[in-house]
C-alpha positions in Angstrom: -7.8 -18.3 20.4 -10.7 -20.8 18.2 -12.1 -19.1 15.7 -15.7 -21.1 15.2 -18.3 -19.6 12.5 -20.4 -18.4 15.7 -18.2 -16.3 17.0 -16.8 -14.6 13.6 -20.0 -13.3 12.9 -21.0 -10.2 16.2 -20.4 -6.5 17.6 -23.3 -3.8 18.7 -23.9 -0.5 17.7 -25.5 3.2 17.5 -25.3 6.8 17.8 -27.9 9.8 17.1 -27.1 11.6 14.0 -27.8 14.7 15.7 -31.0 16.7 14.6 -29.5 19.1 12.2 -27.6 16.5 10.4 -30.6 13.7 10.3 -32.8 16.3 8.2 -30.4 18.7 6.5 -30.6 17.8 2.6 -27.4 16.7 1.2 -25.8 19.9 -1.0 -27.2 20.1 -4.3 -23.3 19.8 -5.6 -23.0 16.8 -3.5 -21.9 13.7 -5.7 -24.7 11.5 -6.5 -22.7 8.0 -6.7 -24.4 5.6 -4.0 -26.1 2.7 -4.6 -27.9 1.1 -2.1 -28.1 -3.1 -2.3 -30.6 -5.2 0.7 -28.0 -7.9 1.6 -30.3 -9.4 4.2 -33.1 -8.2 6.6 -32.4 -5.0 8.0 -28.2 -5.2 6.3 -27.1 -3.5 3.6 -24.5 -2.6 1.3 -24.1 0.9 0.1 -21.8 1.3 -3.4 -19.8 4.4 -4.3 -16.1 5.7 -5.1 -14.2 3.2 -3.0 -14.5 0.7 -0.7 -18.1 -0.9 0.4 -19.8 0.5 2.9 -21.8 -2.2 5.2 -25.4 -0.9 7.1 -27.0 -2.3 9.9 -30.7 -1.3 11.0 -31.1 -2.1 14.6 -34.5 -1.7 16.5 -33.2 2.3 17.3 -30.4 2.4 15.6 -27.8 2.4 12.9 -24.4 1.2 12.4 -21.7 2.0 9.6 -18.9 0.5 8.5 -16.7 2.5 6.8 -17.5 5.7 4.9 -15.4 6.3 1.6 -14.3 9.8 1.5 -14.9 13.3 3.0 -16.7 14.6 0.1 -19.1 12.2 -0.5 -20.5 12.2 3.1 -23.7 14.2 2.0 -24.6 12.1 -0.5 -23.6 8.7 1.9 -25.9 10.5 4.3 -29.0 10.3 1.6 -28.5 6.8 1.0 -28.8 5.8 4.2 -32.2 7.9 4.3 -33.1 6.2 1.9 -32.9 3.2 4.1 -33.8 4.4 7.3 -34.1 7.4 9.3 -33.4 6.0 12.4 -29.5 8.0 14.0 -26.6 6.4 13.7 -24.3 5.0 16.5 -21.8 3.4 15.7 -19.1 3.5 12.9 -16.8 1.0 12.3 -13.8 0.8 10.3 -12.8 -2.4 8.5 -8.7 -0.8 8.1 -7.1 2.5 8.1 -6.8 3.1 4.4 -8.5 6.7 3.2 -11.5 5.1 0.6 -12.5 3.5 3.5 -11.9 6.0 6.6 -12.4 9.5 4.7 -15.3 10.7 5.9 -14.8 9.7 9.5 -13.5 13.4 10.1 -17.3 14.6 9.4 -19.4 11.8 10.8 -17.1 11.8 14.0 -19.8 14.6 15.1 -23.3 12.3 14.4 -22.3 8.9 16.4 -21.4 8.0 19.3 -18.4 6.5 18.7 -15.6 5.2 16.0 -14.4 1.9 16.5 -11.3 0.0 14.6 -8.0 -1.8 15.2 -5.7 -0.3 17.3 -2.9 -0.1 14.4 -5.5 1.6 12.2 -5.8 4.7 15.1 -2.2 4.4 15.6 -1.2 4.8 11.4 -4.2 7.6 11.5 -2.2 9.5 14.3 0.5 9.3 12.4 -0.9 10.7 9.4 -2.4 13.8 10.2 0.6 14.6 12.6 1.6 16.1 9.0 -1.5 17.9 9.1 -2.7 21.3 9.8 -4.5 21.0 13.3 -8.1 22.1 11.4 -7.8 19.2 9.3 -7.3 16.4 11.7 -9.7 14.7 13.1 -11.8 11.0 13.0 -9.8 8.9 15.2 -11.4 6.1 16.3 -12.3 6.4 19.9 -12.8 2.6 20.6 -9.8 0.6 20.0 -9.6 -3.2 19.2 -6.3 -5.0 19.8 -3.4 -4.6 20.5 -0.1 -3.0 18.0 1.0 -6.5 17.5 -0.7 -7.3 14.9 -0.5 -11.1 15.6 -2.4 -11.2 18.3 -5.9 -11.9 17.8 -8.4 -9.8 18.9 -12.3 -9.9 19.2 -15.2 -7.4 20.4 -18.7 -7.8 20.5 -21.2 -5.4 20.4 -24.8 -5.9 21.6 -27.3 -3.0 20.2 -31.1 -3.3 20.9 -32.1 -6.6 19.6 -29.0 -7.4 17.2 -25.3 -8.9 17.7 -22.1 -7.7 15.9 -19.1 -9.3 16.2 -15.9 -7.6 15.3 -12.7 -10.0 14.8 -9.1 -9.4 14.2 -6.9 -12.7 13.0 -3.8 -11.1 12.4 -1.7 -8.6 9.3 -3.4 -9.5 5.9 -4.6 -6.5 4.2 -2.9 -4.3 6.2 -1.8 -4.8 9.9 -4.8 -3.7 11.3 -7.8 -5.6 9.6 -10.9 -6.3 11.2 -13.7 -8.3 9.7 -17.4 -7.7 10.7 -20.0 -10.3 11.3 -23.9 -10.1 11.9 -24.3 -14.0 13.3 -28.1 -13.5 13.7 -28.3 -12.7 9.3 -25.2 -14.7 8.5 -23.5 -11.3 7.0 -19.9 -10.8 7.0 -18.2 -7.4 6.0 -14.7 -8.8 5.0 -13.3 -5.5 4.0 -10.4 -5.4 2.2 -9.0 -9.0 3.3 -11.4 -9.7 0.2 -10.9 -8.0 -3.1 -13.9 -9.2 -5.4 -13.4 -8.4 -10.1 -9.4 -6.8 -9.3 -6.3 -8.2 -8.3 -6.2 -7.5 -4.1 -3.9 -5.2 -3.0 -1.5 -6.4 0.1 -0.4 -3.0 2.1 3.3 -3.8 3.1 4.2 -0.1 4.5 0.9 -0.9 6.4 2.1 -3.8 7.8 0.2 -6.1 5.3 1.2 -9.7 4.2 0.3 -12.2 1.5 0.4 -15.0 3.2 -0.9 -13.8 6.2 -4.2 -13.0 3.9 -3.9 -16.7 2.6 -4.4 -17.7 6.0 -7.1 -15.6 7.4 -9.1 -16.2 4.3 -8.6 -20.1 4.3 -9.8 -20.2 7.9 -12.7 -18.3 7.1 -13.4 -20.4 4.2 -13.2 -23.5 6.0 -15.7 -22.5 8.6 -18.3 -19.9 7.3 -21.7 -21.5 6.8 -23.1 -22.0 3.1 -25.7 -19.5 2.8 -23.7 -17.1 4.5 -23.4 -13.4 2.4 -20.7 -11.6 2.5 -19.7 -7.6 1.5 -15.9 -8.0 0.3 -14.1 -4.6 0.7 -14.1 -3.9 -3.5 -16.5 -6.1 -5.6 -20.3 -7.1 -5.8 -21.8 -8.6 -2.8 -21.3 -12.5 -3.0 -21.2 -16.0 -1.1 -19.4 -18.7 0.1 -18.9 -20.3 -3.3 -17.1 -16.8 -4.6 -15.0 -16.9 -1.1 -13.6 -20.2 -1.4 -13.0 -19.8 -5.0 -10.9 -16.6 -3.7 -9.2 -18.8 -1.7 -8.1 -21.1 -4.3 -6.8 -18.6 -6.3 -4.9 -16.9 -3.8 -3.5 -20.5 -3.0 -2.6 -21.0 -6.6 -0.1 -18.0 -6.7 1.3 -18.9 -3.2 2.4 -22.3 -4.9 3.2 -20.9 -8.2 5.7 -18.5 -5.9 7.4 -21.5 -3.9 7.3 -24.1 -6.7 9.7 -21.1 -8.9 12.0 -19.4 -6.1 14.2 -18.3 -8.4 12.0 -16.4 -10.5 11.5 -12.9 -10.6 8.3 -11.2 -10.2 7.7 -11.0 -14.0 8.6 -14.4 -14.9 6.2 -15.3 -12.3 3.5 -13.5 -13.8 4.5 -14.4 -17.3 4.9 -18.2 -16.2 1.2 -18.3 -14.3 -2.0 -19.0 -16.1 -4.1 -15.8 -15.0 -6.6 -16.8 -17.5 -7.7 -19.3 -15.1 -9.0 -16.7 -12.9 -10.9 -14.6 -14.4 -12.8 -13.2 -11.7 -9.5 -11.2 -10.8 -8.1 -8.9 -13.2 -5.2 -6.3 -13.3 -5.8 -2.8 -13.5 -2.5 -1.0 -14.6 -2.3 1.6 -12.1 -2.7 -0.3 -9.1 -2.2 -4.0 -8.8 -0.9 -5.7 -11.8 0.4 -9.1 -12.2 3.9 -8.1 -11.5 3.4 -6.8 -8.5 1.2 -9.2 -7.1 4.2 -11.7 -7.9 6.6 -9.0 -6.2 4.4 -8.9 -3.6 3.7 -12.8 -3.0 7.6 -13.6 -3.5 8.0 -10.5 -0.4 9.8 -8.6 -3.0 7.2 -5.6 -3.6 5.0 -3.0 -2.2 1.5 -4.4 -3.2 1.0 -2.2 -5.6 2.1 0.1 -9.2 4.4 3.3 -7.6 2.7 5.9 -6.8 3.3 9.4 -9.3 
């Protein structure tokens, strides 16, 4: 399948928010962490405790994608008021991972349908198999795909007057990413295929890949029009210029790792110049240097152990 800059960016949506829930105040314990940026016209990106959320404002409608966690639902809720009141339809999930799918379990009720990869239904399943029955819930009805995660995979949605295109090029992130374009406002919602200020985090038990993301990212970089904004999973909203830069640094540690095949993990890290990339920084209990190298050499998780 071609991938042209046309048809990465376009996918419809919307869903009434149900009348109870599209006035009902948010708690007054609810956290107050959103922030609400304008990306284009009618597109935004709402800011919290985890990954980005991306907002479209259709002529009826609104769309989501992704929704952080349970517990800050309410307050997700008012910042989208805060936007528009008109119900939401559609919510879309970028991947499977819980900062980005956590509150699907409450706004399954208020749209009309959830929509991701197949993998990223499949690995929820999975999940809350451990679960108590009570607690399960927020699959995504509408799924993209196929399991293999090679095989490429597009939907588009048409909603009143606006296009969304929804695109899966193959394990990166994780196995089951899916990256959202608006053609019409030249927006992409990269989710976490693009970390933005941290080190980015390859999922390996979720089927993730570093050089997989090298490729999806320098395909995208080598078509995606200048003037194009884009919402990276983690990170402030950006451009082409940050993208491309992204993809030269991800480059650089994909040579670094083949031009030094003996080296461990931490003699890779020790031997690269990190202070060339300043835009991407370690954080100790997540993705360090080390295990990016681990990672990037297919000798690591993605990320620091767990406690």
């Amino acid at each position: 399948m071609r991938v042209s800059a046309a048809l990465i960016l376009a996918l419809a949506l919307g869903v009434p928010l149900g009348a109870h829930a599209k006035h009902q105040a948010a708690p007054a314990d609810a956290p107050k962490v959103h922030k609400v940026e304008k990306v284009a016209e009618n597109i935004y990106c709402i800011f919290g405790q985890g990954g980005n959320i991306g907002l479209i404002v259709t002529a009826k409608h609104a769309v989501l994608i992704d929704d952080q966690f349970e517990r800050l639902v309410p307050g997700l809720l008012e910042a989208v008021r805060t936007v528009t009141d008109k119900p939401i339809k559609y919510l879309i999930n970028t991947h499977g991972h819980p900062d980005h799918v956590g509150g699907n379990v409450v706004l399954e009720k208020q749209v009309s349908a959830i929509i991701a990869h197949a993998n990223v239904r499949r690995r929820m399943v999975l999940a809350q198999a451990k679960l108590e029955p009570a607690k399960r819930g927020g699959l995504p009805e509408l799924a993209l795909g196929s399991e293999d995660a090679k095989e490429r995979a597009r939907l588009n949605l048409h909603l009143d007057d606006t296009e969304i295109h929804l695109l899966h090029m193959g394990p990166g992130h994780t196995d089951g990413d899916v990256i959202v374009g608006i053609p019409s406002a030249l927006v992409m919602h990269m989710g976490d295929l693009f970390f933005l200020g941290m080190l980015p985090y390859i999922d390996v038990e979720s089927g993730g890949t570093f050089d997989g993301l090298v490729a999806q990212i320098s395909s995208v970089a080598s078509w995606l029009p200048e003037g194009a904004r884009i919402i990276p999973g983690h990170g402030s909203v950006c451009g082409t210029k940050e993208l491309r830069r992204y993809r030269d640094f991800l480059q650089a540690v994909q040579t670094h790792v083949k031009a030094n095949p003996t080296k461990d993990a931490a003699a890779l890290a020790a031997s690269f110049d990190g202070t060339a990339w300043p835009e991407w920084k370690p954080r100790a209990d997540f993705v360090t240097w080390e295990t990016l190298f681990a990672v990037a050499s297919g000798r690591g998780p993605g990320r620091v152990a767990r406690p």
